[in-house]
C-alpha positions in Angstrom: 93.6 116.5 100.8 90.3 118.2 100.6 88.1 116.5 102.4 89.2 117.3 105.7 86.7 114.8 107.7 86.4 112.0 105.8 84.1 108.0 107.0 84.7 105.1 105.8 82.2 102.7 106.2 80.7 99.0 105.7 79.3 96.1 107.4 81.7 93.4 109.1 84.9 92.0 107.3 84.5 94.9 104.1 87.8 96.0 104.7 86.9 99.9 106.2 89.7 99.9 108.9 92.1 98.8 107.0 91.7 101.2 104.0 91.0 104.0 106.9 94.6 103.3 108.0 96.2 103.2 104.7 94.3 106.7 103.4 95.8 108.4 106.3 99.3 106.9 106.0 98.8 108.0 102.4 97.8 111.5 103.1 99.4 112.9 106.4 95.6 112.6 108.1 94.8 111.5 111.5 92.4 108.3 112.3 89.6 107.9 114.6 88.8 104.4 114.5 86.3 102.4 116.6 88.0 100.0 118.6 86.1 96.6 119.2 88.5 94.7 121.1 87.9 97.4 124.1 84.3 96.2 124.4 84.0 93.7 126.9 81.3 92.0 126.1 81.8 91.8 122.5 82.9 87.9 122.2 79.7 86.8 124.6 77.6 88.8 121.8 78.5 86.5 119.2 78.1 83.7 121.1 75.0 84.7 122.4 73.6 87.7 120.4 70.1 87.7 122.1 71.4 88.2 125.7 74.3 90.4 125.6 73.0 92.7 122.3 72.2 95.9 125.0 75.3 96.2 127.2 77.0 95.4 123.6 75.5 98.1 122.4 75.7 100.9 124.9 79.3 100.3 125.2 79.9 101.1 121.3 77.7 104.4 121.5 79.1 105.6 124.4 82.8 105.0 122.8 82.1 106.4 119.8 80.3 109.6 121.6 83.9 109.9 123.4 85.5 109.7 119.9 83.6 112.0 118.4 83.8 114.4 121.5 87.3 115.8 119.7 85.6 116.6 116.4 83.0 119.0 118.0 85.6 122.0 117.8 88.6 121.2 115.2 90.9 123.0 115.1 91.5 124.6 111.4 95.2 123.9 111.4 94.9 120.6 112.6 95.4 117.4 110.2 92.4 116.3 108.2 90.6 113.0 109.8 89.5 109.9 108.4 87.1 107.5 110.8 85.8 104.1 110.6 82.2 104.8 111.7 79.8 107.2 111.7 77.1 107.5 114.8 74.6 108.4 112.5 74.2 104.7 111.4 74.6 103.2 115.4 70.8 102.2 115.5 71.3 100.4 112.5 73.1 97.7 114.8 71.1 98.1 117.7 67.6 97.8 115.4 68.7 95.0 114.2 69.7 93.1 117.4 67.6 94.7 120.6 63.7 93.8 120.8 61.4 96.8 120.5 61.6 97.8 124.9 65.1 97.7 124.3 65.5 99.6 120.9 63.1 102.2 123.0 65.7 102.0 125.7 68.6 102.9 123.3 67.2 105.2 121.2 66.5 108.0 124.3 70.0 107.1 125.7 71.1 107.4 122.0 69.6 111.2 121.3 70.1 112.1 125.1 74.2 111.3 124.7 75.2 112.2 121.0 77.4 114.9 120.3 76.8 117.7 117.2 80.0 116.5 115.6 80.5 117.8 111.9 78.9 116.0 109.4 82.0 114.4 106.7 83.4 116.2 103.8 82.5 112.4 102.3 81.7 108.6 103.3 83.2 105.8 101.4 81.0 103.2 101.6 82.5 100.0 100.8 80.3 97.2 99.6 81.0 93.1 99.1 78.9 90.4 98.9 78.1 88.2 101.8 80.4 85.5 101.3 83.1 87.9 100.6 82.9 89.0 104.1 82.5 86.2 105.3 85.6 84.4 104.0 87.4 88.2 105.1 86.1 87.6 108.7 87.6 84.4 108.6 90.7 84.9 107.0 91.6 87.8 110.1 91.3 85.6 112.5 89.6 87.8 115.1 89.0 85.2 117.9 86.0 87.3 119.5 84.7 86.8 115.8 84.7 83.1 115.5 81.3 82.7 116.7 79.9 85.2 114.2 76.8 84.0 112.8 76.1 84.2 108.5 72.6 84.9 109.0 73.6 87.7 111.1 76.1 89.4 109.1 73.7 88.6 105.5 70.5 91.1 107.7 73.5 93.9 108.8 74.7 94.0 105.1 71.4 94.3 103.9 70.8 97.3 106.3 73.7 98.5 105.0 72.6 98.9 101.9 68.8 99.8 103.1 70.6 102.8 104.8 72.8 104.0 102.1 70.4 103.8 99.8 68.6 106.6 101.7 71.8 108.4 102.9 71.5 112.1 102.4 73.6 113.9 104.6 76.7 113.8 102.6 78.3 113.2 99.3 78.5 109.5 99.6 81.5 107.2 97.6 79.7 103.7 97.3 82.8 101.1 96.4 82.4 97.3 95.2 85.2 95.9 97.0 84.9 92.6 95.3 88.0 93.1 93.2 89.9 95.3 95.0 93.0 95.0 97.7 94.0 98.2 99.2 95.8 96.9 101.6 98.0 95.1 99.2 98.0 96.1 95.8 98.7 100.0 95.8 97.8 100.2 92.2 93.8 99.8 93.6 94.6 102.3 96.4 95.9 105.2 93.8 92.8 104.3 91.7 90.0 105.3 95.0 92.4 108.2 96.3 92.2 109.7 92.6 88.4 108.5 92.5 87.7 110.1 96.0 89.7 113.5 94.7 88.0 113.6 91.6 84.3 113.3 92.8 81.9 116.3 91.9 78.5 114.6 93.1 76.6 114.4 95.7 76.8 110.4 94.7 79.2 108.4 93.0 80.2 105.0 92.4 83.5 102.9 91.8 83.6 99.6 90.5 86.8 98.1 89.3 85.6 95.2 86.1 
């Protein structure tokens, strides 16, 4: 594999720990994945988005800080790593959920705590239309997710695609998901691991007709 620090990343319900999970199975990596059911106040978030958005919040970044703690010195022998987030893109939630004393708030916690991890070898960015997630979100069951609002989920993806379009810092893999299972049809997992080992620029894109 020679990307040895590689993101993959989405809004809600695009599929990003899954196929995280199944590139490292498939290549011998290790996986650093954010871990939502560990956030306490997750479930009262979707149920009541206005009141519980900044403890919601704080507990992701400082979570994913911890995470990222381990990537600040890798070790050159050690196995590549694939991750489910980036912390670059954490105010993207919190801009779109905290009022503006509260997104002040954040942001100096935000650049007082984060770590200098390494920037990733790529980011898969994996995008699907709103319904798409939607009927994904629903489909998994999550019960901390049942109160998920469409509205909600149709601003994030279209910050999402705000932010990418503007992403810079790495070579960048945007994938429509709309016609692809990696989690159950192999044939479409071969086709992105041979896209992902094949890429040259700084920005490509996969689309499966």
């Amino acid at each position: 594999m020679k990307h040895r620090y590689l993101v993959v990343e989405g809004p809600i319900g695009c599929g990003k720990t899954s196929l995280a999970q199944k590139l490292a199975l498939r290549m011998g990596a290790n996986t650093l994945l954010e871990d939502s059911a560990a956030n306490p106040f997750l479930a009262q978030f979707y149920r009541d988005m206005r009141r519980y958005a900044l403890p919601t919040q704080l507990f992701f970044l400082f979570q994913r800080v911890a995470q990222l703690e381990a990537l600040k010195q890798p070790d050159l022998f050690a196995k590549p790593t694939i991750a489910d987030f980036t912390l670059a893109k954490d105010p993207l939630f919190a801009r779109l959920t905290l009022d503006d004393a509260e997104y002040q708030l954040y942001r100096q916690i935000y650049e007082h705590v984060k770590p200098q991890a390494p920037v990733p070898d790529l980011v898969i960015y994996l995008q699907a239309s709103v319904s798409t997630l939607i009927a994904r979100v629903r489909k998994r069951g999550n019960p901390f997710e049942s109160g998920l609002d469409e509205d909600y989920l149709r601003r994030l993806s279209e910050a999402y695609t705000r932010y990418f379009y503007n992403y810079g810092d790495s070579p960048l893999l945007i994938v429509n998901s709309e016609k692809l299972n990696f989690v159950d049809v192999p044939e479409h997992l071969d086709l992105l691991i041979e896209r992902v080992e094949a890429m040259r620029g700084g920005r490509e894109f996969f689309n499966r007709a």
